[in-house]
N, C-alpha and C positions, 0 to 999 in steps of 0.2 A: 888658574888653568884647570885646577882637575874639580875648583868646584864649579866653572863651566861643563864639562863634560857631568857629569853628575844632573846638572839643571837643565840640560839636553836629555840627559837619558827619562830622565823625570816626565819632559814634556811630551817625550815618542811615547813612553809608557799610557801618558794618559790620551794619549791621541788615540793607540791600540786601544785602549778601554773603552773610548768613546766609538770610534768601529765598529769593534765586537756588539756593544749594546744596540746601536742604532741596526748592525746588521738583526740582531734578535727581537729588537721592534717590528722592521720589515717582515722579517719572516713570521713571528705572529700576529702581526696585518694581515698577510697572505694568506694564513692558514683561517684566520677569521672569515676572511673572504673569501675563500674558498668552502669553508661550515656553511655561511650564511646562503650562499649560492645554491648548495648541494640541498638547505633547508625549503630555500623558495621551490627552486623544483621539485623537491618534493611534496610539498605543499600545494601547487599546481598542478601534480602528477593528482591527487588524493581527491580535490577538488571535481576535479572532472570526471574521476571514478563518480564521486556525487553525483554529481549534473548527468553523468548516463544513468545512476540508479534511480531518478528521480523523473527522469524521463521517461524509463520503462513504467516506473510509478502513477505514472500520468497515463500513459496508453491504458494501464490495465484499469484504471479508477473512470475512464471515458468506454471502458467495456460497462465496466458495473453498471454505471448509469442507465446504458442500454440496456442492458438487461434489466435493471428493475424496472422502465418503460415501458416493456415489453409484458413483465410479469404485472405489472399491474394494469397494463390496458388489454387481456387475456381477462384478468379477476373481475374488473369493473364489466367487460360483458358479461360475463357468470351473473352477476348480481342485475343487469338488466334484467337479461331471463327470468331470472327466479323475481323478478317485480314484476311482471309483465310489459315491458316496456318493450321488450320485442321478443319475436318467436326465432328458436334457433331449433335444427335437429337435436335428438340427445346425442349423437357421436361427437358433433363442434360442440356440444357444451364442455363434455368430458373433459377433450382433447383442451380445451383451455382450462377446467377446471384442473387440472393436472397441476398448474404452476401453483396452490395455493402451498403443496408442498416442496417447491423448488428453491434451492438457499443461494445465496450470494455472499460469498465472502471477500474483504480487502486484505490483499497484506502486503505490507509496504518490502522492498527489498533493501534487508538491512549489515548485509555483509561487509560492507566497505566502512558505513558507520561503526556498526559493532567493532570492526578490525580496527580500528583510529583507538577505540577507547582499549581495549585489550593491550596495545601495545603500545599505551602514549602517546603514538605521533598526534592524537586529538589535538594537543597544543599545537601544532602546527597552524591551526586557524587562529587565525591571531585578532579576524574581526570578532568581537565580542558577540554585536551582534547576531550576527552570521550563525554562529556557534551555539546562541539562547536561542535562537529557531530552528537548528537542526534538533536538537535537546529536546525541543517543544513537540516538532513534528515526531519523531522517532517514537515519544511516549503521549501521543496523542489519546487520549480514551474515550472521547465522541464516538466518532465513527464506527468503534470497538462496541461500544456499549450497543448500537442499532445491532450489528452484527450478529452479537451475541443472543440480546432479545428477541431479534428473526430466529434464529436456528434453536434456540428453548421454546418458542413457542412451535415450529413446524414440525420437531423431533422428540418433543414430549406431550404436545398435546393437542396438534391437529392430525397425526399421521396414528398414532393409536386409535385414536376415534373411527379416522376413516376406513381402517383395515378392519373394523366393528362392524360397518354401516354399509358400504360395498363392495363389491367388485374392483381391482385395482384396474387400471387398463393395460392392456398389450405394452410393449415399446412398437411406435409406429414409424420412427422415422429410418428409412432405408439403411440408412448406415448400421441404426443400433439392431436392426429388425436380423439383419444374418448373425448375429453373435446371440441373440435371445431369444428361446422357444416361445411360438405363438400359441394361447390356451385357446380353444373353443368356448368361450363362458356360455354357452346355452347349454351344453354337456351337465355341467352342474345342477344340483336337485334347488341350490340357495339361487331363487330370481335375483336378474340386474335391480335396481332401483331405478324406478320412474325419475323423470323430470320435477311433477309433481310431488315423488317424496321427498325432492333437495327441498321444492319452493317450500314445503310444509315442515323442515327441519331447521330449529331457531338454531341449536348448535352450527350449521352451516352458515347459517345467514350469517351469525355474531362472526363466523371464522374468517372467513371472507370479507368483511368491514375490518378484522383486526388486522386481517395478513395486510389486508392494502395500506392501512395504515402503518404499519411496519415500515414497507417498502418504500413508502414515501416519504418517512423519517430516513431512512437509508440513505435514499436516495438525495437530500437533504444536504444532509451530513456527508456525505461525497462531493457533494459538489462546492460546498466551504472548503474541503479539503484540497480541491483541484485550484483552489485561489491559493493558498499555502504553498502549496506546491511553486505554481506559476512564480509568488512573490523569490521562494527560495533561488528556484534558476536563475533567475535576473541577479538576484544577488551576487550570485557565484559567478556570472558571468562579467559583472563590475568587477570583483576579484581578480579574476586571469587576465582582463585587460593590462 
C-alpha cells in the first residue's frame, strides 16, 4: 500500500517536471519568436531607410549627369569658336566659357549605411549578397577618382591661370546678380582679352579639351553608377516582399 502511494507520488512528480519543462520550451519558443520577429522588422525597417537613401542617390547622380551635359555642351561651343567653326559674340563666348571652371560633385547619402555598421545591426542583412554590394557601392572609388581629378585640375590649375590671363566675369544670373556687386571692367587700366587672344592661347585650347574630357569621364562613371544603383533597389525590394 504505501509502496503504491510512493509510485503515485513519483509519477505526479515527474508529470510536474515534465510541465514545468515543456511550459519553459514554450516560453523560449515564444520569446524566440518574438526576437526573431522584432529582428525581421527591424531589418525591414533598415532596408527601406536604404531604398529611400538610394533613391535620393539616384535623383542627385541624374542631376550630375545633367549638369555635366550642360558643362560640356557650353565647353565644346567654346572650342567651336576658338576653331572657327562658328562666330559667337565675346559676351556668349564668356558666358559659357565660365563652366570650364564649374565642378560637380557625387556624394552618396550614407547615414543609414554608416549607422548599421556603427551599431551592428549590419547583420541584419542576412542576404550576403545584398550586403557585398552595399559594401561595394558605399566604398566605390570610380566615380571618386573622376570627381576628384575634375576639381585638382579646375582648382589648381585651370582657375590660377585664368585669374593671370583675364578678367573674371560679373555674376549674371538674376538670382545671384542682387547678392553680388557688378564691376564696370572697362573702368580698369588691364584691357578685357579679345576673342582672338583665347583662339591664339594653346594653354586654353589644351584646358578646354581637358576639362571636357574630364566631364565625360564623369559623366561616364555616373552613369555605371546609376545601374548599380537601379540593380541595388530591386534587390531590396525582393527583400521586403
Amino acid at each position: 500500500m504505501e509502496q503504491n502511494k510512493t509510485s503515485k507520488y513519483f509519477k505526479y512528480a515527474i508529470g510536474e517536471i515534465i510541465l514545468v519543462v515543456i511550459g519553459i520550451l514554450i516560453a523560449l519558443s515564444i520569446n524566440t519568436w518574438n526576437e526573431n520577429n522584432k529582428s525581421e522588422k527591424e531589418a525591414s525597417f533598415q532596408l527601406s531607410k536604404l531604398r529611400d537613401n538610394l533613391k535620393a542617390d539616384k535623383l542627385q547622380l541624374k542631376n550630375a549627369i545633367a549638369s555635366d551635359s550642360l558643362y560640356v555642351d557650353n565647353l565644346l561651343f567654346c572650342i567651336k569658336v576658338l576653331s572657327n567653326e562658328i562666330v559667337a559674340p565675346r559676351d556668349e563666348f564668356l558666358n559659357r566659357f565660365q563652366y570650364i571652371s564649374s565642378l560637380i560633385n557625387f556624394d552618396p547619402t550614407r547615414g543609414t549605411f554608416e549607422g548599421l555598421i556603427s551599431s551592428g545591426k549590419i547583420e541584419l542583412i542576412s542576404n550576403q549578397n545584398l550586403l557585398d554590394d552595399l559594401f561595394s557601392y558605399y566604398n566605390a572609388s570610380v566615380y571618386s577618382a573622376w570627381d576628384s581629378a575634375a576639381k585638382d585640375y579646375s582648382r589648381n590649375v585651370i582657375m590660377p591661370y585664368i585669374l593671370g590671363f583675364d578678367h573674371i566675369s560679373n555674376a549674371t544670373n538674376e538670382t545671384e546678380g542682387q547678392y553680388f556687386t557688378q564691376f564696370d571692367l572697362s573702368k580698369f587700366s588691364v584691357p578685357s582679352k579679345t576673342i582672338d587672344d583665347y583662339k591664339n592661347n594653346l594653354f586654353i585650347l589644351n584646358a578646354l579639351r581637358q576639362k571636357i574630357q574630364l566631364l565625360e569621364g564623369q559623366k561616364a562613371a555616373y552613369i555605371e553608377l546609376l545601374k548599380v544603383i537601379d540593380s541595388l533597389i530591386n534587390n531590396i525590394d525582393t527583400e521586403l516582399k
